[in-house]
C-alpha positions as CSV (number, residue, x, y, z in Angstrom):
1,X,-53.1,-30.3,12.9
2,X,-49.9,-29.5,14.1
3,X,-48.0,-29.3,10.7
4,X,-50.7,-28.0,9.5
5,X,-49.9,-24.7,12.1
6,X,-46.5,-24.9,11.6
7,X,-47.1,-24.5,7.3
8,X,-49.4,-21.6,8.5
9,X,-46.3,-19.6,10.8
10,X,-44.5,-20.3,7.3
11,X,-46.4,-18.8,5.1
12,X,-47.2,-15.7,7.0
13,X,-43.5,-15.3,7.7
14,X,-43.2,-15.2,3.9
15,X,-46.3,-12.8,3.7
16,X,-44.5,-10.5,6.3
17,X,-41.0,-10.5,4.6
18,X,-42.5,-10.7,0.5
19,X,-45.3,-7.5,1.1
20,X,-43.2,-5.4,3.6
21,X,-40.4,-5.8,0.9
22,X,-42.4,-5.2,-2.2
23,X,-44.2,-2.4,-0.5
24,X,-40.6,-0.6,0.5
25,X,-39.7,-1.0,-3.1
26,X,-42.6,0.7,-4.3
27,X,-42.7,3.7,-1.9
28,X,-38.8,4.1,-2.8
29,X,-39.7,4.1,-6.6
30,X,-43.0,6.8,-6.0
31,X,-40.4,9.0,-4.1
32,X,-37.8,7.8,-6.3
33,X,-35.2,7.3,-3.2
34,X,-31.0,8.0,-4.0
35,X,-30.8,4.0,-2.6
36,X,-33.0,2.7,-5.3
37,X,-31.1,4.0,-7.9
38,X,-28.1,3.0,-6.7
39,X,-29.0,-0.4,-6.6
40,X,-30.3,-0.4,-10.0
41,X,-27.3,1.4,-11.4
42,X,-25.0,-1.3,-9.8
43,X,-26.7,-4.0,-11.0
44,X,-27.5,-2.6,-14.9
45,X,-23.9,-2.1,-15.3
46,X,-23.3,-5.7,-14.9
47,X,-25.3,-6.4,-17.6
48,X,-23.3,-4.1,-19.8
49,X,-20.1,-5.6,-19.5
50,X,-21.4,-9.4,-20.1
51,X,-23.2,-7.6,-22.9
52,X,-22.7,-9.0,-26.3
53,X,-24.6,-9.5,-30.1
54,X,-25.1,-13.5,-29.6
55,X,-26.1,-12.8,-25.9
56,X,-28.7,-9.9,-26.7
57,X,-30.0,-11.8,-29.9
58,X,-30.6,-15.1,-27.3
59,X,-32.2,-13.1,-24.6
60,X,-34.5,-11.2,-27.2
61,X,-35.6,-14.7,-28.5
62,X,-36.2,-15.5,-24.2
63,X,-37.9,-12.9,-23.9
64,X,-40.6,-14.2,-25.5
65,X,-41.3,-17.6,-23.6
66,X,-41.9,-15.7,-20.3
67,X,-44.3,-13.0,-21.1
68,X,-47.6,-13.5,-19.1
69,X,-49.6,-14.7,-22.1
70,X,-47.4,-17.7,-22.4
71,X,-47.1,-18.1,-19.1
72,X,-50.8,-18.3,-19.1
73,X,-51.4,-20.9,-21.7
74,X,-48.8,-22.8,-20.0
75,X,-50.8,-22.7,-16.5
76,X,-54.3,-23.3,-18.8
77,X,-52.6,-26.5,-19.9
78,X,-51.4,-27.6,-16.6
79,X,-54.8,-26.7,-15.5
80,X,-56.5,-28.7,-17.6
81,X,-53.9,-31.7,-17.5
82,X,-54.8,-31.4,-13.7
83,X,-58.7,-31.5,-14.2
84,X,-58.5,-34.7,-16.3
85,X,-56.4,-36.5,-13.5
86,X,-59.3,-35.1,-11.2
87,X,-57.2,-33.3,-9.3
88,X,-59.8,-30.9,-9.6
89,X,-59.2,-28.1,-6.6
90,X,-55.4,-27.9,-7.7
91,X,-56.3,-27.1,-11.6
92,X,-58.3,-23.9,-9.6
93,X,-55.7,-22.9,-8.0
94,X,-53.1,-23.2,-11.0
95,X,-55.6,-20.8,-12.7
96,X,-56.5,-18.3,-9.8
97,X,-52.8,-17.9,-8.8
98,X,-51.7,-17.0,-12.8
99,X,-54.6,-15.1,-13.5
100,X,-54.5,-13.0,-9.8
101,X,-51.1,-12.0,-10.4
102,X,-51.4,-11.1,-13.8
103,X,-54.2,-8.4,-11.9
104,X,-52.3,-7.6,-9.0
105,X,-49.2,-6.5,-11.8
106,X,-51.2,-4.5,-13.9
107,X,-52.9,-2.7,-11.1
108,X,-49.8,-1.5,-9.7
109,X,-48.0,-0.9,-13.1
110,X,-51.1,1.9,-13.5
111,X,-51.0,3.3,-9.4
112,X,-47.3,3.8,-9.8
113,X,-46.5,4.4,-13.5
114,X,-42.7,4.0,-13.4
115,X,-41.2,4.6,-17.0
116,X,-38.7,2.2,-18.3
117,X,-34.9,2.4,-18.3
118,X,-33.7,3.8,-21.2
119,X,-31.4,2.3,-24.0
120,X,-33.6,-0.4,-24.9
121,X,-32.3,-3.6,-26.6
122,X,-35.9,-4.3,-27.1
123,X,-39.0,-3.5,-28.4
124,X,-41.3,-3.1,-25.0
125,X,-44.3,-1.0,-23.9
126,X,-46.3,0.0,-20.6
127,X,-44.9,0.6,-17.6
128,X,-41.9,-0.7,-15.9
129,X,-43.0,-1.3,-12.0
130,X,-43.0,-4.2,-11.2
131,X,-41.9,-7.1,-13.9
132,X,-44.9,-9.1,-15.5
133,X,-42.8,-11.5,-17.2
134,X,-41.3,-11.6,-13.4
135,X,-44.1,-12.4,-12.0
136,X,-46.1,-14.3,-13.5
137,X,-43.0,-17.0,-14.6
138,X,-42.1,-16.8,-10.8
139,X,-46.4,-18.2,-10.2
140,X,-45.3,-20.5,-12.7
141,X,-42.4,-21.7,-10.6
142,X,-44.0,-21.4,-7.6
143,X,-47.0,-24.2,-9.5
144,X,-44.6,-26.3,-10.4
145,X,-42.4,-26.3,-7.4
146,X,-45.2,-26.9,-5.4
147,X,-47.8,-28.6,-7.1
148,X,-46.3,-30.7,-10.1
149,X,-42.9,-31.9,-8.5
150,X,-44.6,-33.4,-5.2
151,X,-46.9,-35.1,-7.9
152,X,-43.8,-36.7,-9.4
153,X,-43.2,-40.5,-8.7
154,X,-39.6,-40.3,-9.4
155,X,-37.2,-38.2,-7.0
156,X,-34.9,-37.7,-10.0
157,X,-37.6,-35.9,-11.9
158,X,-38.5,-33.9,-8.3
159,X,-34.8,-33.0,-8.1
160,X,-34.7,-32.2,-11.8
161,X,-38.1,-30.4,-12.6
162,X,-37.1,-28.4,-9.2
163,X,-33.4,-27.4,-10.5
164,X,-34.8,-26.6,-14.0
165,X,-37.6,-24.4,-12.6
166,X,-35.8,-22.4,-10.5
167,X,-32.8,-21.7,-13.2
168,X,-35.8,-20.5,-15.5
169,X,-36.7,-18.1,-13.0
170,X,-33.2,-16.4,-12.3
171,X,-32.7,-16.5,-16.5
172,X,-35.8,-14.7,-17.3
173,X,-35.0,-12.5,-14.4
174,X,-31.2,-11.7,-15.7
175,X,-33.3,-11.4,-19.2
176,X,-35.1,-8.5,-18.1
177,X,-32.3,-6.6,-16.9
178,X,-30.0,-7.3,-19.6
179,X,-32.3,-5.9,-22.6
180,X,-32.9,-2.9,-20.3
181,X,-36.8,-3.5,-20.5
182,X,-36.6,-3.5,-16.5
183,X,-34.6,-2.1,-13.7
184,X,-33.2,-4.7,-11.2
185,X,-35.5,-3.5,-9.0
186,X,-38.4,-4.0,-10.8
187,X,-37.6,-7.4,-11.5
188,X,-36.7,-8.1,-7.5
189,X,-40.1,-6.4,-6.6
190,X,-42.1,-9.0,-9.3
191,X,-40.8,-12.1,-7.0
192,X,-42.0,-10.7,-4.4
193,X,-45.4,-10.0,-5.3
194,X,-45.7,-13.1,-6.8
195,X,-44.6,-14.9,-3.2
196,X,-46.6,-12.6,-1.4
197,X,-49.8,-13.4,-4.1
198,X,-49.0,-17.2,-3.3
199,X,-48.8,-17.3,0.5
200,X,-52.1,-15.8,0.7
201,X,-53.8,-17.6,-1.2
202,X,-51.9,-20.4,0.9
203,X,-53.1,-18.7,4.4
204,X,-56.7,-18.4,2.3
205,X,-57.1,-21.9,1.0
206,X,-54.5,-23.8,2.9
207,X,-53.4,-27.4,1.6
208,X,-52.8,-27.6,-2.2
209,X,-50.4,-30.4,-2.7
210,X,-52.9,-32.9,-3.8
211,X,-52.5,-36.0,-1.5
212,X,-55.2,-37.9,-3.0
213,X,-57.6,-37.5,-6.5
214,X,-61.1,-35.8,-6.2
């Protein structure tokens, strides 16, 4: 009971910090704020001095492993691996976490309608605010971080599926900045509304880690 209070004062800690940042993000982009585009400024120009053809051609080809569709397949199959080990309320949450933030992105991609930077390097459409291929790999990350790796019987394969996760995250991140599909801040404002998606549905639902088989 008691650790089960303290994983609650967690998670809304990271529901206080994830929706008051992601909500300060978007006012600043509505209004569009001097700070904001400073920040985004800063950061883009990073990306144009490590710029180069090999580099752009890789991240193009990156590009397309993180887009919420494959993300989704991805989370269908650890779904469904999940299901057939009958760890059956896991598999619905694997599937209502990716298929919630996918919702929750395009909803405020439409209230807020932020164009894209310009100076593409790649073919992309919609709107910019916040990142979907941000969000829904950082669900992803969050899954396996948090369902899959406690799963794992080896603490080499924890340590390793853990490291390898998170390093996704921060590439596919860097991705979207670097082809200029995204503004830094766009890509900042998807992790948070993916954390902030997850630790509600973690104050909702409570324990996922799947101690035992259904």
């Amino acid at each position: 009971m008691q650790i089960r209070q303290q994983a609650n004062r967690f998670w809304r800690l990271i529901a206080l910090l994830t929706w008051s940042s992601f909500l300060i993000l978007a006012v600043s982009v509505h209004f569009h704020v001097s700070w904001l585009t400073h920040f985004d400024q800063a950061l883009q120009q990073i990306s144009i001095n490590v710029r180069q053809p090999g580099r752009t051609a890789f991240f193009k080809w990156l590009a397309l492993l993180g887009t919420p569709t494959t993300n989704g397949i991805i989370c269908l199959m650890i779904a469904g691996g999940l299901w057939l080990h009958h760890y059956h309320s896991a598999a619905g949450w694997v599937l209502t976490a990716q298929v919630g933030i996918n919702i929750l992105t395009t909803s405020f991609k439409m209230l807020l309608q932020r164009a894209r930077p310009i100076h593409k390097l790649a073919v992309q459409g919609g709107y910019s605010f916040p990142s979907g291929h941000t969000t829904s790999t950082a669900t992803m990350v969050l899954i396996l971080l948090l369902i899959i790796v406690p799963l794992c019987p080896s603490k080499f394969w924890r340590y390793l599926l853990g490291v390898i996760s998170i390093g996704w995250l921060v590439l596919m991140g860097f991705d979207r900045i670097y082809l200029f599909v995204h503004y830094p801040s766009d890509v900042l404002a998807g992790v948070c509304l993916a954390l902030g998606w997850w630790s509600i549905l973690q104050l909702a639902v409570g324990q996922i880690i799947p101690n035992q088989q259904e």
